[in-house]
Each structure stands twice: as structure tokens, then as C-alpha cells.
LUMDREN-645971 format. One record per residue (C-alpha): x, y, z. Coordinates in pm, whole numbers, plus 32768, in hexadecimal, padded with zeros to 4 digits. Example, Ala and Ser with C-alpha at 12.3 -4.5 7.8 and 13.67 -1.06 7.14 Angstrom:
// LUMDREN-645971
84CE7E3E830C85577F9682CA
// end
This chain:
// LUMDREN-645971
3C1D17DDA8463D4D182FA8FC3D6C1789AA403DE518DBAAFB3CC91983AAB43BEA1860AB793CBB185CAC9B3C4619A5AD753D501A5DADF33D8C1A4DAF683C911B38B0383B981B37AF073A4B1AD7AF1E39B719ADAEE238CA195AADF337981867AEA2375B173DAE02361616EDAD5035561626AE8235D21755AF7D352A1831AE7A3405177BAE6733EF177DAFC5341A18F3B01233251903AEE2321D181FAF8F328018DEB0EB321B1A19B05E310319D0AFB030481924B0CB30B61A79B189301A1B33B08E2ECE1A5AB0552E911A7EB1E42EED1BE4B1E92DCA1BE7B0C32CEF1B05B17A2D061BEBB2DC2CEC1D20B1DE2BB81C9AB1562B0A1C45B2CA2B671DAFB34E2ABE1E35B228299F1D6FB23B29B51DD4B3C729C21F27B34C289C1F0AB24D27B51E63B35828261F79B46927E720B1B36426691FF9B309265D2008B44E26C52174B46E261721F1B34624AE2144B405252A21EDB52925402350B47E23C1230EB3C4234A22DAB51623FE23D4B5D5237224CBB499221C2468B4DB226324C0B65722F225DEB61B21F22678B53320D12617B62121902698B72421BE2802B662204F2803B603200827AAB75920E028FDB7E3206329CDB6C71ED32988B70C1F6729BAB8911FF32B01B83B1EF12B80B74F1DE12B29B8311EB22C0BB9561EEF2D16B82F1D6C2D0BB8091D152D20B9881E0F2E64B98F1D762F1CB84E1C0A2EE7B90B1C832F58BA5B1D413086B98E1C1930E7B8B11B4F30F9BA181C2831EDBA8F1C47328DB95F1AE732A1B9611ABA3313BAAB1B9F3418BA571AE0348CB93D19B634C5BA061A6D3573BB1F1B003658BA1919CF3694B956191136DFBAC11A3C37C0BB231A21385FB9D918A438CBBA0B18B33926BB7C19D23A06BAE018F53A93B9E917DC3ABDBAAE18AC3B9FBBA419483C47BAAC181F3CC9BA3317803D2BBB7418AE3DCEBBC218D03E8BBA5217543ED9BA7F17443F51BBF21889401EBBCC17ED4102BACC168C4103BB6217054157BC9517CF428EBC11169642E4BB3B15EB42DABCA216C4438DBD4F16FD44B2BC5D15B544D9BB8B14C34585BC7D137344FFBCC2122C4591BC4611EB4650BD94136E46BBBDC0130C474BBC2B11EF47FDBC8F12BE489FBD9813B3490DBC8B12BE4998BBA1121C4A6FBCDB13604AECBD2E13A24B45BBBE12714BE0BBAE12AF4CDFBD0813FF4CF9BC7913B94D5FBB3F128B4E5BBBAC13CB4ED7BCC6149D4F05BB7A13614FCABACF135750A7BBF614A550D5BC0714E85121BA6F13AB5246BA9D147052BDBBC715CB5311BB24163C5191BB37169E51D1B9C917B452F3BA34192652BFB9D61A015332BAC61B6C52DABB6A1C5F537DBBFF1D4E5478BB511E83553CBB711F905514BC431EDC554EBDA11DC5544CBD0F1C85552CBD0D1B6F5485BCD81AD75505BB8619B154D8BA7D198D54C0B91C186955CFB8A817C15642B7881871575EB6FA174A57CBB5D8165F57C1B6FC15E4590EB7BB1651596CB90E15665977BA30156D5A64BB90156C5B77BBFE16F45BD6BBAB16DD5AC0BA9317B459E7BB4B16F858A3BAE5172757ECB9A7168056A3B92317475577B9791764549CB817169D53A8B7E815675454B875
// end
């Protein structure tokens, strides 16, 4: 070997000897087996604290679902206790209705019954108020039989322009008087 080449130039680094190696060797691995040794309690710490945990959580599940079924049964029970009270009312509304409803019906058909009776009773005479009628119809029709023999049956009006009162007569009858001045009104 060439003796230059072992002699480090100035301001190079040195190269440790074997012990100093061994050393820094033995340095860091006792460094290294305590940073293992603390790794290993912290995990263990770790592992105890998330048994731990995880117990915790089973327990705190158990509380938790007794404490849902707990509010459920609370609510459902208040759920029940509000669909009585509502089916109550309901109820009691269905009879009010249903009573409303016949009273309604019940004055609906007085009302559409009396209105018409009580036309038919005002304008349909009575039997006596009839026999009246018929009475009158009778004197009025013997009136009218008098009348008709009488001349009731003459047509007459008034004509011309100074409206005279005339008569329709018979012209194919014969005349009667003295100067034969009267003729047969028609229809006679």
C-alpha cells in the first residue's frame, strides 16, 4: 500500500478505531434495546387500557340499549295514552255528528212536509167552503139559463164611426110589427 494514501489529508475525517466502534456500536444498541423495551411497556399499557376500553364500550352498549328500550316503552306507552284520549274524542265526535245529523233530518222533514201541507191547507178549500162553491155554481148557472132564454145569447158591439151600439140578426127570419120594423136577433 502506498503510505500517502494512509495518511488523511489535513481537515479529513477520521476514521474511529475498532474499540470506539465497538463502543458507539454497544452505545447504540443498548439505546435501541431500551427504546424497544419502553416500546414494548407502552404497548402493553396500551393493550391493557383498550381491554379496558373495549369492556367499557360492552357495558356502556348494554346501558345504552336498556336505556333506549327504556324511552321507547316510555314513549309508546305516552303514544298509547294519546291514541285513547284521541279515539274518545273522536268518538265523541262521531256521536255528536251522527245526533246533529238526525236532529237535521228530522227538521228537514217536518219542514219539507209542513211547507207543502200548509199550502195544500191554505189553497185547497174545505168541504163546507166546496159546498159553497157548488151552490153558487148552481144559482150561477140557473142566472146564466135565465139569462141565455132572455137574449143573453145576442151578439152585439158597437159600430161605425160614432160607435152605435148594434146587433147581429137573422136575416132568413120574418119581420114582426106593425110597420115590420122588428127582425129576429141571430141566434134565437
Amino acid at each position: 500500500m502506498d503510505r500517502k494514501a494512509a495518511i488523511p489529508a489535513a481537515g479529513a475525517m477520521r476514521v474511529p478505531l475498532v474499540s470506539e466502534r465497538a463502543q458507539a456500536m454497544e452505545d447504540s444498541s443498548m439505546k435501541f434495546g431500551l427504546l424497544m423495551e419502553s416500546a414494548q411497556v407502552h404497548q402493553k399499557l396500551a393493550e391493557t387500557q383498550l381491554e379496558k376500553l373495549n369492556a367499557h364500550v360492552q357495558d356502556l352498549d348494554g346501558v345504552v340499549r336498556d336505556e333506549i328500550r327504556r324511552t321507547l316503552v316510555e314513549e309508546l306507552q305516552m303514544l298509547s295514552a294519546e291514541s285513547r284520549r284521541a279515539a274518545l274524542v273522536l268518538q265523541g265526535i262521531r256521536r255528536n255528528s251522527l245526533m246533529r245529523g238526525t236532529i237535521w233530518s228530522i227538521v228537514l222533514s217536518v219542514v219539507c212536509t209542513g211547507i207543502p201541507t200548509a199550502i195544500v191547507g191554505w189553497f185547497i178549500p174545505t168541504e163546507r167552503q166546496l159546498a159553497a162553491l157548488r151552490m153558487r155554481r148552481d144559482e150561477l148557472a140557473a142566472s146564466v139559463a135565465a139569462l141565455e132564454s132572455r137574449g143573453g145569447r145576442i151578439d152585439w158591439r158597437r159600430c161605425g164611426a160614432t160607435a152605435r151600439l148594434c146587433v147581429r140578426i137573422d136575416r132568413s127570419a120574418p119581420t114582426f110589427g106593425e110597420n115590420a120594423d122588428y127582425v129576429v136577433v141571430a141566434g134565437y
